[in-house]
KEGU-510598 format. One record per residue (C-alpha): residue in one letter; x negated, y, z. Coordinates in steps of 0.2 Angstrom, whole numbers, plus 5000, padded with zeros to 4 digits. Each point is the difference from the previous one (the first is absolute). Example, Ala and Ser with C-alpha at 12.3 -4.5 7.8 and 13.67 -1.06 7.14 Angstrom:
REM KEGU-510598
(r a; (4938; 4978; 5039))
(r s; (4994; 5017; 4997))
***
This chain:
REM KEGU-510598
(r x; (4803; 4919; 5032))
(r x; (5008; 4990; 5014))
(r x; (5017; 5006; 5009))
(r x; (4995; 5006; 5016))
(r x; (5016; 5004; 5007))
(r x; (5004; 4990; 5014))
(r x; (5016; 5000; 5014))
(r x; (5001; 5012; 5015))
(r x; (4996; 4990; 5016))
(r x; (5015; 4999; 5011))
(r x; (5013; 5006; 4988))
(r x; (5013; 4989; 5006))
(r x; (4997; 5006; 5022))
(r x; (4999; 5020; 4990))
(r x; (5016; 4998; 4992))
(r x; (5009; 4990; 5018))
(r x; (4994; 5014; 5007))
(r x; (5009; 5012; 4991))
(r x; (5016; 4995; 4994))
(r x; (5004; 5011; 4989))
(r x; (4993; 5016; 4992))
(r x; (5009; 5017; 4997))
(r x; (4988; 5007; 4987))
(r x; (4982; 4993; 4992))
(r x; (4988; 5011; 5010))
(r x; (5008; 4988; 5016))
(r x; (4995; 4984; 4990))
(r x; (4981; 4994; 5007))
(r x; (4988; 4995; 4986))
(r x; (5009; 4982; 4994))
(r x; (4996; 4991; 4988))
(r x; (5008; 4981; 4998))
(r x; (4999; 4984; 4988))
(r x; (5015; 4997; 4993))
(r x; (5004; 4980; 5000))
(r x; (5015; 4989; 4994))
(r x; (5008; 5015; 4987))
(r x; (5018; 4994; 4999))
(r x; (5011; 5006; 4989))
(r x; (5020; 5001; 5010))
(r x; (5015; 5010; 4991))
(r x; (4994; 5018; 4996))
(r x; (4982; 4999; 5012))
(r x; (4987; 4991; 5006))
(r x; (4997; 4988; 5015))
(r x; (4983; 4998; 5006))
(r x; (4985; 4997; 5014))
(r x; (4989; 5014; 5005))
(r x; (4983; 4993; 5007))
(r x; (4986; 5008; 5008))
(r x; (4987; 4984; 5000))
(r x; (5007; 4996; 5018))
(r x; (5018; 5006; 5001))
(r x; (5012; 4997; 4989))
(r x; (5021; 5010; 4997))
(r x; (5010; 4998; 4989))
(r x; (5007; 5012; 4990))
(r x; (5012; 5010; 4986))
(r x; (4995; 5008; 4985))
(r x; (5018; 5010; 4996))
(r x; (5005; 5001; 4983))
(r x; (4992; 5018; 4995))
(r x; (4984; 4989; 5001))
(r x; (5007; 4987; 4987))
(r x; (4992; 5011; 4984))
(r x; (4982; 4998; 5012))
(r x; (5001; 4981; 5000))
(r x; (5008; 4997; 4985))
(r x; (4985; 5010; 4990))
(r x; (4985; 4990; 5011))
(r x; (4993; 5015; 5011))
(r x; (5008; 4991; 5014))
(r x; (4995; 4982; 5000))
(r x; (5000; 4986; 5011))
(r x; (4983; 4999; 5010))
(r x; (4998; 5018; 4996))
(r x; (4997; 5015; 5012))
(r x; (5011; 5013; 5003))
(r x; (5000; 5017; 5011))
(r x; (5016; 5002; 5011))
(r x; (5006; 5017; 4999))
(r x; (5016; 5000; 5007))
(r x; (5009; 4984; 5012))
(r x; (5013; 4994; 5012))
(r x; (5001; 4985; 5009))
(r x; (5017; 4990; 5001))
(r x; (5005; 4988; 5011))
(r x; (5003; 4982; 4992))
(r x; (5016; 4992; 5006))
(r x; (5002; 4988; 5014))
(r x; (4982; 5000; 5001))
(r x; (4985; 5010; 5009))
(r x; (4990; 5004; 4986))
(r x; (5000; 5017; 4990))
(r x; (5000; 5004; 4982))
(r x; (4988; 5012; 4990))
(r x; (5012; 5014; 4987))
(r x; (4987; 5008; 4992))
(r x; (5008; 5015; 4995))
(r x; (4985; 5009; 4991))
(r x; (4983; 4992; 4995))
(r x; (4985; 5002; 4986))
(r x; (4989; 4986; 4991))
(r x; (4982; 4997; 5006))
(r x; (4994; 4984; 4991))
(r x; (5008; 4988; 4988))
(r x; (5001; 4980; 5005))
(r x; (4982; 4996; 5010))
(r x; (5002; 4982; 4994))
(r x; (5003; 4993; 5019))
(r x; (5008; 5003; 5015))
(r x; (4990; 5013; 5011))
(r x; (4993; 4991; 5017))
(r x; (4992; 5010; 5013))
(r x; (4984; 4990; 5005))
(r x; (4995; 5000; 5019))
(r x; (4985; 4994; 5005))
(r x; (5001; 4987; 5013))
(r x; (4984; 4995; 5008))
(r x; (4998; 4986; 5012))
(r x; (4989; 5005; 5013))
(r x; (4994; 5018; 5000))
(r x; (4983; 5003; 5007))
(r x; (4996; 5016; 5007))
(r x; (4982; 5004; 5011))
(r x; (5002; 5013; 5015))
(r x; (4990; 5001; 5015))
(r x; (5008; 4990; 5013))
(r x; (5010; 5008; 5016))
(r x; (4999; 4992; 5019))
(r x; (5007; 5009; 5014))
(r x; (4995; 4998; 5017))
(r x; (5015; 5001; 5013))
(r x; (4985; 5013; 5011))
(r x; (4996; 5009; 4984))
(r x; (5008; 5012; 4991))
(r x; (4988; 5001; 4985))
(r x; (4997; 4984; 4990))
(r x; (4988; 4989; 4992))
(r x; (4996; 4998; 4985))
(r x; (4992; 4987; 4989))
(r x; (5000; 4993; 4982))
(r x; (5017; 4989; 4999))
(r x; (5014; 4996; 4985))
(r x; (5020; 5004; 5000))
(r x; (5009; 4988; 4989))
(r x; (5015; 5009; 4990))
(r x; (5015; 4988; 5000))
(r x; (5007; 4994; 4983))
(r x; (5014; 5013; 4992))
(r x; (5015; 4993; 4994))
(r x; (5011; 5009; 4988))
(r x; (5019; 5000; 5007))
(r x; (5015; 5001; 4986))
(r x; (5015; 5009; 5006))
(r x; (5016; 5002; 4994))
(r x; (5007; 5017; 4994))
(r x; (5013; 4998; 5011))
(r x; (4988; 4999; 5018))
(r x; (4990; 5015; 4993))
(r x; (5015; 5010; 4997))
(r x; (5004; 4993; 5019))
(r x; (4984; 5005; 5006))
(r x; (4999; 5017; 4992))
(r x; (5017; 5005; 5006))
(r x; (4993; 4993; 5019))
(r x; (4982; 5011; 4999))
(r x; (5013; 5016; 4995))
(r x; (5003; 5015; 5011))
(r x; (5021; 5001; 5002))
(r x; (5000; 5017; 4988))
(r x; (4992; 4988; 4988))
(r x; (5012; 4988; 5002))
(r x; (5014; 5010; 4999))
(r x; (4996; 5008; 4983))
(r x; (5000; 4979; 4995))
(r x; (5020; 4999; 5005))
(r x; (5006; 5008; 4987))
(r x; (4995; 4990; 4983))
(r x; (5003; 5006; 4983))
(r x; (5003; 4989; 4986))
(r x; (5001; 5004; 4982))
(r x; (5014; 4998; 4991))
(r x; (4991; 4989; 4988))
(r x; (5000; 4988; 5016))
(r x; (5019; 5000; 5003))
(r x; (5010; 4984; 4996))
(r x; (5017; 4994; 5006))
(r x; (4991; 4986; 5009))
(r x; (4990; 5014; 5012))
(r x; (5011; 5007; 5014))
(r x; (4989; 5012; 5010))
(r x; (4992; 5013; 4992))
(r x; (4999; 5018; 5000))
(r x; (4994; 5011; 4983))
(r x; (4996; 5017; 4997))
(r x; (5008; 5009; 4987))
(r x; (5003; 5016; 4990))
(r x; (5019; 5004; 4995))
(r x; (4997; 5002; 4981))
(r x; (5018; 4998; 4996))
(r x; (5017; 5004; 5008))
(r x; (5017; 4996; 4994))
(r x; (5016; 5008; 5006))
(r x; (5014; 4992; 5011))
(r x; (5010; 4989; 4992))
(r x; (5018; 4992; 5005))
(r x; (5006; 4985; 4991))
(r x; (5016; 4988; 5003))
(r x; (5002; 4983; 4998))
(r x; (5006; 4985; 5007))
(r x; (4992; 5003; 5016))
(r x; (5007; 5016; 5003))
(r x; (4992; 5017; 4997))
(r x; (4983; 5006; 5004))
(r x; (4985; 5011; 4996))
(r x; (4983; 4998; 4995))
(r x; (4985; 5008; 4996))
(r x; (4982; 4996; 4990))
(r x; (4981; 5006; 5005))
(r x; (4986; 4996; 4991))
(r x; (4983; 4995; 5008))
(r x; (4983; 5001; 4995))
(r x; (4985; 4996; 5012))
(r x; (4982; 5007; 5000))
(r x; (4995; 4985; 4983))
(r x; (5014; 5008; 4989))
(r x; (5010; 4984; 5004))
(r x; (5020; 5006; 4999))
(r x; (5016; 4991; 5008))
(r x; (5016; 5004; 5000))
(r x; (5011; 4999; 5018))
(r x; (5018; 5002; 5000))
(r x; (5009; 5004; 5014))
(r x; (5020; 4997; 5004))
(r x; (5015; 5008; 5012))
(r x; (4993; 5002; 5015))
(r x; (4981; 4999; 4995))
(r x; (5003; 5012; 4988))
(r x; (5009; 5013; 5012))
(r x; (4987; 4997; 5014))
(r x; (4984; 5003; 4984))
(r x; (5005; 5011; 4986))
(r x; (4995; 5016; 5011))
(r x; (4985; 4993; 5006))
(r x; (4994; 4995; 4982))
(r x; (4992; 5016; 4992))
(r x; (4991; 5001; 4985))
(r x; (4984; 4998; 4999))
(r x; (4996; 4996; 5018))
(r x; (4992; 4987; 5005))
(r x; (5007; 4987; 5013))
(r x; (4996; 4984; 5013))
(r x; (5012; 4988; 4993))
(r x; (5004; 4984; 5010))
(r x; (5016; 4986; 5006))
(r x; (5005; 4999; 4980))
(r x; (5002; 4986; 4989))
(r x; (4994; 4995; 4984))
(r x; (5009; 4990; 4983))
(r x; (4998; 4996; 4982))
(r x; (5004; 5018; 4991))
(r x; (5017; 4999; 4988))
(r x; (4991; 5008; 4985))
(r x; (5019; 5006; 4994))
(r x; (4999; 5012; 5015))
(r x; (4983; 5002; 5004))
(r x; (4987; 5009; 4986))
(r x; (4984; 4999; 5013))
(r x; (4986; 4990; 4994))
(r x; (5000; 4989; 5017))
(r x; (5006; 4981; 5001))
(r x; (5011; 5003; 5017))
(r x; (5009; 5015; 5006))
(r x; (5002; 5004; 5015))
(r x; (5018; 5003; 5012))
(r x; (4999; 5008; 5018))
(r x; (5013; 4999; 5012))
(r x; (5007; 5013; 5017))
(r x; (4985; 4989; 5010))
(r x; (4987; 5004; 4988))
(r x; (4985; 5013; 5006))
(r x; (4996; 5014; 4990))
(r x; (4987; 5014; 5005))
(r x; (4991; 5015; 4991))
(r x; (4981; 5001; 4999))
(r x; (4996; 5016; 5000))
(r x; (4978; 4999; 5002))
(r x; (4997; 4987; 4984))
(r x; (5014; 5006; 4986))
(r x; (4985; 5006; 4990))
(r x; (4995; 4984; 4997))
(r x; (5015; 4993; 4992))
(r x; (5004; 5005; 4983))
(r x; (5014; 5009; 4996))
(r x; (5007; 4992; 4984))
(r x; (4995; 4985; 4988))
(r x; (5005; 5005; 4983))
(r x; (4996; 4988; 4983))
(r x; (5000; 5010; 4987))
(r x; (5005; 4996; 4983))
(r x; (4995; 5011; 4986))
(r x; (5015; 5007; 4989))
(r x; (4993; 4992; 4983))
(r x; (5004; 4982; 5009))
(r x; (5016; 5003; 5007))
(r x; (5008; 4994; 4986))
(r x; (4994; 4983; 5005))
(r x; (5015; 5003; 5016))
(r x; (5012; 5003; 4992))
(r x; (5016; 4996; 5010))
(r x; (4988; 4988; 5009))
(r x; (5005; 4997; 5020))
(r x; (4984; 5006; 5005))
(r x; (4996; 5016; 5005))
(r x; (4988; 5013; 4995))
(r x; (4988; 5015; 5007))
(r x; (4995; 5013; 4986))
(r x; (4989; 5016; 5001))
(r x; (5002; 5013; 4989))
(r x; (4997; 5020; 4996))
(r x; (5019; 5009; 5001))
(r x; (5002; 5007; 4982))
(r x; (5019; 5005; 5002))
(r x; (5014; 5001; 5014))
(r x; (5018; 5001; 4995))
(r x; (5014; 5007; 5009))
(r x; (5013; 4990; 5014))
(r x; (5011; 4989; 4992))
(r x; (5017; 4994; 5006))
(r x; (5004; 4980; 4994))
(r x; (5014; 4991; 5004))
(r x; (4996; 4983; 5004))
(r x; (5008; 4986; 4993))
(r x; (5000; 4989; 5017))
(r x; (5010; 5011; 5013))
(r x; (5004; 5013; 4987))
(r x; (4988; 5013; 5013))
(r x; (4992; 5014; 4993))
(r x; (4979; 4999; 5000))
(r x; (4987; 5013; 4999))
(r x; (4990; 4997; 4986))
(r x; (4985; 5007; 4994))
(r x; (4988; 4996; 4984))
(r x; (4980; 5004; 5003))
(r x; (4986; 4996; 4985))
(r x; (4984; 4994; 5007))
(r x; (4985; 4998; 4989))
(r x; (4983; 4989; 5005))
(r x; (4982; 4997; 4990))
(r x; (5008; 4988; 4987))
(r x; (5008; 5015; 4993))
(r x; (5019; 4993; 5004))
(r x; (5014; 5009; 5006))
(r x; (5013; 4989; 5009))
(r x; (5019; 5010; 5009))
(r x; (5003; 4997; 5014))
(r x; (5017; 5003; 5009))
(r x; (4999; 5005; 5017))
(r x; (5017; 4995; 5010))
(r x; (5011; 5005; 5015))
(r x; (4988; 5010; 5015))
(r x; (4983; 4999; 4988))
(r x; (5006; 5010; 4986))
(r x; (5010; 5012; 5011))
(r x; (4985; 5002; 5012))
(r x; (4983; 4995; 4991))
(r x; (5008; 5002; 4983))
(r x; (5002; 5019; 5006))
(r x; (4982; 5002; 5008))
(r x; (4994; 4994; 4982))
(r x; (5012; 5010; 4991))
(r x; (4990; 5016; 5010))
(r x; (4984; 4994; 4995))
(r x; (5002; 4993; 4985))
(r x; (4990; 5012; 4992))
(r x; (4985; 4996; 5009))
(r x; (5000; 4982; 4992))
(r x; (5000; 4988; 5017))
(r x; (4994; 4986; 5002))
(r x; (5014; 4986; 5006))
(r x; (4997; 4982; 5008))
(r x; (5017; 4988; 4998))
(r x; (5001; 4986; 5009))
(r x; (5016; 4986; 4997))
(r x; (5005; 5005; 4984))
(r x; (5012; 4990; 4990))
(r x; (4996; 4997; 4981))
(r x; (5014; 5004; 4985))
(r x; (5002; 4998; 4984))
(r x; (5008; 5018; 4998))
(r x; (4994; 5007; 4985))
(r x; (4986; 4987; 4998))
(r x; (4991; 5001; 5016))
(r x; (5009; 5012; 5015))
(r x; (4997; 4998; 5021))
(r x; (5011; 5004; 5012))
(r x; (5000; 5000; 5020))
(r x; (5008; 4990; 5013))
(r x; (5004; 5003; 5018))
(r x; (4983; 4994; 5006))
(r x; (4993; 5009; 4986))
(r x; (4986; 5013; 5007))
(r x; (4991; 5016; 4990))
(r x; (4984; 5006; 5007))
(r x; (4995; 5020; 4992))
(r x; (4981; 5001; 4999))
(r x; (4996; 4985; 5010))
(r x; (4984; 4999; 5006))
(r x; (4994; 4985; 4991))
(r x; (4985; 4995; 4989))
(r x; (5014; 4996; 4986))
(r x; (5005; 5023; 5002))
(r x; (4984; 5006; 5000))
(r x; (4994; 4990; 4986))
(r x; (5018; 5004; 4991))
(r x; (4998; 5017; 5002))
(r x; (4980; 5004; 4994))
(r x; (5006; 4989; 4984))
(r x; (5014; 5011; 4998))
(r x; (4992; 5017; 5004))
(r x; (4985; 4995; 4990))
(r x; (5008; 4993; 4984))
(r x; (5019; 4996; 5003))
(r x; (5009; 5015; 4998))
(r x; (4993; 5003; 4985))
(r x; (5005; 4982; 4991))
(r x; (5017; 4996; 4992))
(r x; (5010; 4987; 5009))
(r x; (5012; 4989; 4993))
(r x; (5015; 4989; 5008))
(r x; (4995; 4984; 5008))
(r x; (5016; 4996; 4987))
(r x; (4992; 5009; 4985))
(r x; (5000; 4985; 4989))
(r x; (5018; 5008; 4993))
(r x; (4987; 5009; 4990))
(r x; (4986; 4990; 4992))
(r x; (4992; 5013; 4989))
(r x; (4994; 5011; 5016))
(r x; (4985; 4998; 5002))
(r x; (4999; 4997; 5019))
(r x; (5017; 4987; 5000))
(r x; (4996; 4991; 4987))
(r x; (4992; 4984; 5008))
(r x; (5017; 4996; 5010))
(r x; (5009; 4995; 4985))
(r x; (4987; 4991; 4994))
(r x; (4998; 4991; 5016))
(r x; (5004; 4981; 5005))
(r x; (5004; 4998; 4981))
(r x; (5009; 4984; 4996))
(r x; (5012; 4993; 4985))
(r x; (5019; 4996; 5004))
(r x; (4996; 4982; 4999))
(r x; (4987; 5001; 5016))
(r x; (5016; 5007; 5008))
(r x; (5013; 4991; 4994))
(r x; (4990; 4981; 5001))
(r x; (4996; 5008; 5021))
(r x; (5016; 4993; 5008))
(r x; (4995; 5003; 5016))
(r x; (4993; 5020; 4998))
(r x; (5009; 5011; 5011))
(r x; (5005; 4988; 5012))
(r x; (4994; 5009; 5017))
(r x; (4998; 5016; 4992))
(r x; (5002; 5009; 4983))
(r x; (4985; 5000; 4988))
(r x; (4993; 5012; 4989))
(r x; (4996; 5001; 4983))
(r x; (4995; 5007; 4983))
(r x; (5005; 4994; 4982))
(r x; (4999; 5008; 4985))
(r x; (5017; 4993; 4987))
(r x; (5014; 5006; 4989))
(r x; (5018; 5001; 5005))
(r x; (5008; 4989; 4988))
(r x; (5016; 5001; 5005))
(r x; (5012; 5009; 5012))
(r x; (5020; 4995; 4999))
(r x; (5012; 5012; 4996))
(r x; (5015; 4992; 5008))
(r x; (4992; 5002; 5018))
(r x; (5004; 5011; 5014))
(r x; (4985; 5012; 4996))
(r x; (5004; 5015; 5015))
(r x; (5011; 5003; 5015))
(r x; (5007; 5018; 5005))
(r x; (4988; 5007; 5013))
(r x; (5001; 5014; 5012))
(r x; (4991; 5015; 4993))
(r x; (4992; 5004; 5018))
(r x; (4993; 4981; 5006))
(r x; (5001; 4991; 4982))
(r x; (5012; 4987; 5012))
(r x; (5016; 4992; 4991))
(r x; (5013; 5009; 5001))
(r x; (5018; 4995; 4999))
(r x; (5018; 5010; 4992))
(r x; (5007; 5009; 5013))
(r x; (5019; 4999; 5001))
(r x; (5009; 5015; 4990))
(r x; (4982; 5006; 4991))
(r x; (4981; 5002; 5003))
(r x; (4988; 4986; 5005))
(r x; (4996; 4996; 5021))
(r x; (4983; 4996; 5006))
(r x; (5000; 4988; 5014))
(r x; (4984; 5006; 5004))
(r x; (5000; 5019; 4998))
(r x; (5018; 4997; 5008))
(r x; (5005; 5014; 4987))
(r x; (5014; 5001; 4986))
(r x; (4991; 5008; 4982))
(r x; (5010; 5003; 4984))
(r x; (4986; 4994; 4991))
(r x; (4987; 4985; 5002))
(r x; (4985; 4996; 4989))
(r x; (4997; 4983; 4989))
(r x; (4985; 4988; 5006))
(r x; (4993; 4985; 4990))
(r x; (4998; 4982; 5006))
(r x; (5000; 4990; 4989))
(r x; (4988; 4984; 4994))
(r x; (4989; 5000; 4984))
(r x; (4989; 4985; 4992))
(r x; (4985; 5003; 4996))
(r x; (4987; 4989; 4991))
(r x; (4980; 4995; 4997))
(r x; (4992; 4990; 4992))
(r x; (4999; 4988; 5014))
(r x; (5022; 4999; 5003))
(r x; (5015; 5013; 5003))
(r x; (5007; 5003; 5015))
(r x; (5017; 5012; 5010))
(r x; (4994; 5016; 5007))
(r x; (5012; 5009; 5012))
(r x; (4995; 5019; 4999))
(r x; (5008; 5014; 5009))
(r x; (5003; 5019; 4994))
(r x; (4983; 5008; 4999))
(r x; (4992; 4983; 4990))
(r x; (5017; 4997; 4990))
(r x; (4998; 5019; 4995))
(r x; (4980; 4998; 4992))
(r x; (5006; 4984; 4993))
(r x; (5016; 5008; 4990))
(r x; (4995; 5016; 4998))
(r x; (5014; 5011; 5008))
(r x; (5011; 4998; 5015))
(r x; (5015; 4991; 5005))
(r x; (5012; 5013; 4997))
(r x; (4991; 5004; 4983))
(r x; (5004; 4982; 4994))
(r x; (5019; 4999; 5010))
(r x; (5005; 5016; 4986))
(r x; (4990; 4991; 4985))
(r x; (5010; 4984; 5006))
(r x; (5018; 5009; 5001))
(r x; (4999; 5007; 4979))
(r x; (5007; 4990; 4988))
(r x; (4992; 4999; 4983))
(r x; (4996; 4990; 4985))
(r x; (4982; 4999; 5009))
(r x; (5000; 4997; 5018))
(r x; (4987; 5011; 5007))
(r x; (5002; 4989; 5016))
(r x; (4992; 4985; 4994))
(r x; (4988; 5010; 4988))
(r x; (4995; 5007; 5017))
(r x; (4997; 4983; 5006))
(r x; (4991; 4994; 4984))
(r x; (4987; 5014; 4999))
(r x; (4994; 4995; 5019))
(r x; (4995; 4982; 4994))
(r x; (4985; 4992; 4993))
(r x; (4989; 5016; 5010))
(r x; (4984; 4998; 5009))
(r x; (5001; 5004; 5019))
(r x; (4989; 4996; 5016))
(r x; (5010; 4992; 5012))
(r x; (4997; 5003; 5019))
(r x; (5010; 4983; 5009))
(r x; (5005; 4992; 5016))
(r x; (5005; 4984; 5000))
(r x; (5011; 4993; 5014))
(r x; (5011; 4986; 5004))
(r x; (5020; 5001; 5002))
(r x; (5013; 4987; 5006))
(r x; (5015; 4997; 4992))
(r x; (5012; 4987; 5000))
(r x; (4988; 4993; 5012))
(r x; (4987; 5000; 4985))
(r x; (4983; 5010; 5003))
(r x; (4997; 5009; 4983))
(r x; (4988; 5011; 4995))
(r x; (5003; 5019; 4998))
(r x; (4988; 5012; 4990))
(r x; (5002; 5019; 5003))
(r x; (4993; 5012; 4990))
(r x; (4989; 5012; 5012))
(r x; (4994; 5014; 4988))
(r x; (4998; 5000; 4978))
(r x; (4990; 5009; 4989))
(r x; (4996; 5001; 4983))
(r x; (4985; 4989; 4993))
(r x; (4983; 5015; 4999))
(r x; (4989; 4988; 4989))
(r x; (4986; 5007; 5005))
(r x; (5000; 4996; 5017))
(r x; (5007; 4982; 4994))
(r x; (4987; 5001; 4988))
(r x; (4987; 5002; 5013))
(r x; (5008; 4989; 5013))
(r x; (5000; 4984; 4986))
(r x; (4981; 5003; 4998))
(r x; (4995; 5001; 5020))
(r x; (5012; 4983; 4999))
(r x; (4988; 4992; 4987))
(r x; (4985; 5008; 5007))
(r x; (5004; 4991; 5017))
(r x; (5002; 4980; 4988))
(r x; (4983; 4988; 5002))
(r x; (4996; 4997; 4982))
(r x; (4989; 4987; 4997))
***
């Protein structure tokens, strides 16, 4: 059966007239051929034509997954939705965003043309008129009217816009003076444009000093009516003059700012530019259109993959169902020596993984306490800008930007909560880290996960490089050096080195405490062996302790007796050539100006050979035999 989709007819003079469009029920039937698809940086360039009129045109980059599969496809036909016109530099023509559109027909094979009929002479019969100067009613006879020949005139976009603005009635025209652009649009090369945008983020004030002299400076972060987000900083006077007139969640006229590259060190928005305004910059609240602005963008990340972060530089939003809340916590931090609120939340989603959490400063004094209160009542949580650490495996924590929605109204809760309602509750959840325990049955598949031999590691010179990388590996510890410095005293509070105080006891720098007593940690290294090559492990207390089988202080007292038989070294001894499952990062370390490789063990087990078993013959069962 034949396509018989076809263009709209004055697509192009539809969407001159109308600039822009503040929700798809605005939008006029449009339907366009897409022409010259061109691929530049994260969207796509190209020519919108109606068979008479041509515009070109941006596809942003939420569009890429659409033109990258085929269902939007050069010479095809799409739907606009959702648009915005921009301005083209130094130039009177205009630029088509498309900010919402839906696929009507694959590529046709040509280019549309919109066929006019021209006819050269047009021959038409009607009866014929003659006046008489003394008679008011004429007389008629058979006669023949020629139609002149109809020529078909090609204008630009630029004198139809002009025209249109002309044939306008002023309110009309007014309603034209203030031009929205999205921020998909923006670039440092375009000076005057004015955006509309939601406050999804605010940061607190902020002094600094520096070479310069002191100052203060402040963050919001932006997000239009397509989801796009920016980030725009503001300084000294600036900052004064806009960080009570910020407020979150309100939407805003935004104008007079200026645009550059984003330093990705300080900015963790997905936008190439970032935006700076200055005391001559306008800002003013919408107040009859904030609906149609989202209120936040998250990008969730389920807990099962978080481990793939793992002290990674980006950041992460998660989801999850509160399973636990624990008290205020003081920490002394290690920076300014400052004491921090600090609170610990256990969240849960559909893969059946718990990750913690640690709330910090205002959010577990103020949040931390509202979901202490309801804790009971298992909320659901939305996180947005968490950072990813390797405490205990796999642990999140919040930064000052950091934001914590209860019970959002999203499609991500609702769906959350009927799945945990329904069925949730009622399942066993294990750690995102539960790999320390292979035989569970629901943690099992972490330690057996990204399993390689020590010579893929050791033969990777260049793993770790940017960021640590995990693995498993099942070997023996074949031998760990008696001579070695194996523990350091700790505090018994913070597990923190502590030193001897002068007279008696042991000071903690970081409890800023004296104690008569302090508490023996390992660190040590161990080699360990497969079949493929050995390698040196550094493991700290909790691994070193699975590994020896009894703690530091345990082996300082076997150490300190004298005997015919050292129980020390037969301590030692009966910890070698034993099976364990090895949870690894690897990561690169300078010294001496040389970059050398450092593998840490993460989490140890003993071998279940069952689940090995089972695991070697899903390994076979995945090889091609011929």
């Amino acid at each position: 059966m034949a396509n018989t989709a076809t263009v709209t007819s004055g697509a192009i003079s539809k969407i001159l007239a109308n600039p822009s469009s503040d929700s798809p029920s605005d939008v006029p039937e449009i339907v366009v051929q897409v022409v010259d698809l061109d691929p530049k940086g994260n969207r796509y360039m190209f020519t919108a034509s109606d068979g008479s009129a041509k515009l070109r045109g941006i596809l942003p980059s939420k569009f890429t997954s659409e033109v990258i599969s085929g269902n939007i496809q050069h010479l095809g036909l799409i739907r606009i939705l959702g648009y915005t016109l921009n301005d083209i530099p130094n130039k009177e023509e205009k630029y088509l965003i498309v900010t919402d559109c839906e696929v009507v027909s694959p590529a046709l094979g040509m280019e549309v043309k919109t066929e006019v009929k021209k006819e050269d002479v047009g021959i038409v019969l009607k009866p014929k008129q003659e006046f008489d100067d003394n008679k008011s009613a004429p007389n008629t006879g058979a006669g023949i009217l020629l139609k002149p020949k109809q020529e078909l005139v090609t204008k630009s976009a630029a004198q139809i816009v002009h025209e249109q603005r002309t044939n306008m009635a002023p309110a009309a025209r007014m309603s034209m003076t203030r031009r929205v652009h999205p921020l998909v649009s923006l670039n440092p090369y375009h000076a005057n444009w004015t955006i509309k945008a939601r406050v999804t983020n605010k940061e607190k004030m902020r002094t600094y000093k520096n070479a310069r002299g002191e100052g203060c400076v402040f963050n919001v972060e932006l997000t239009d009516d397509d989801g796009t987000q920016i980030q725009a900083t503001m300084f000294n006077e600036a900052a004064r003059k806009f960080y009570e007139k910020f407020a979150l969640g309100k939407v805003y006229y935004i104008s007079k700012g200026t645009l550059k590259v984003a330093n990705k060190q300080y900015n963790t928005v997905q936008n190439d530019y970032e935006m700076t305004l200055n005391e001559n910059s306008e800002v003013d609240e919408v107040s009859n259109e904030a609906a149609l602005i989202p209120k936040m963008k998250f990008n969730f990340v389920k807990i099962d993959m978080l481990g793939t972060h793992v002290n990674g530089k980006d950041l992460v939003d998660v989801i999850g169902v509160v399973q636990s809340v624990s008290p205020t916590m003081s920490i002394r931090r290690k920076s300014n020596n400052d004491i921090a609120p600090k609170r610990d939340i256990t969240i849960a989603d559909e893969t059946k993984k718990t990750v913690v959490i640690s709330l910090w400063n205002d959010l577990a004094t103020n949040v931390g306490q509202e979901l202490l209160d309801i804790a009971d009542q298992s909320p659901v949580i939305a996180l947005k800008y968490l950072r990813v650490g390797d405490f205990q495996g796999v642990s999140l924590s919040t930064i000052s930007r950091s934001r914590v929605l209860i019970n959002p109204d999203i499609p991500e809760a609702k769906h959350l909560r009927s799945w945990y309602d329904s069925e949730g509750k009622a399942m066993s959840m294990a750690s995102v880290s539960s790999g320390l325990s292979p035989s569970s049955k629901t943690g099992s598949r972490s330690m057996y996960s990204d399993r390689v031999s020590l010579s893929h590691i050791l033969q990777g010179k260049s793993l770790g490089e940017e960021k640590p990388m995990f693995f498993s590996i099942r070997a023996y510890v074949s031998f760990i050096k008696p001579d070695q410095t194996m523990w350091y005293r700790a505090c018994k509070t913070c597990n923190k080195k502590v030193t001897e105080a002068i007279g008696s006891g042991y000071w903690c720098e970081n409890c800023q405490k004296n104690d008569e007593e302090c508490s023996l940690r390992y660190i040590m290294v161990v080699r360990v062996s497969d079949a493929s090559g050995e390698a040196w492990l550094s493991t700290f207390n909790e691994e070193a302790e699975r590994l020896i089988g009894c703690s530091a202080d345990e082996l300082d007292q076997l150490k300190s007796q004298m005997g015919e038989e050292n129980s020390y070294q037969l301590k030692l001894k009966e910890a070698t050539w034993v099976p364990h499952l090895f949870r690894v990062s690897v990561s690169q370390n300078e010294y001496n100006n040389e970059k050398r490789q450092r593998i840490t063990v993460r989490s140890v087990a003993p071998v279940d050979f069952a689940a090995e078993s089972r695991f070697l013959l899903e390994e076979i069962a995945k090889m091609k035999v011929p």
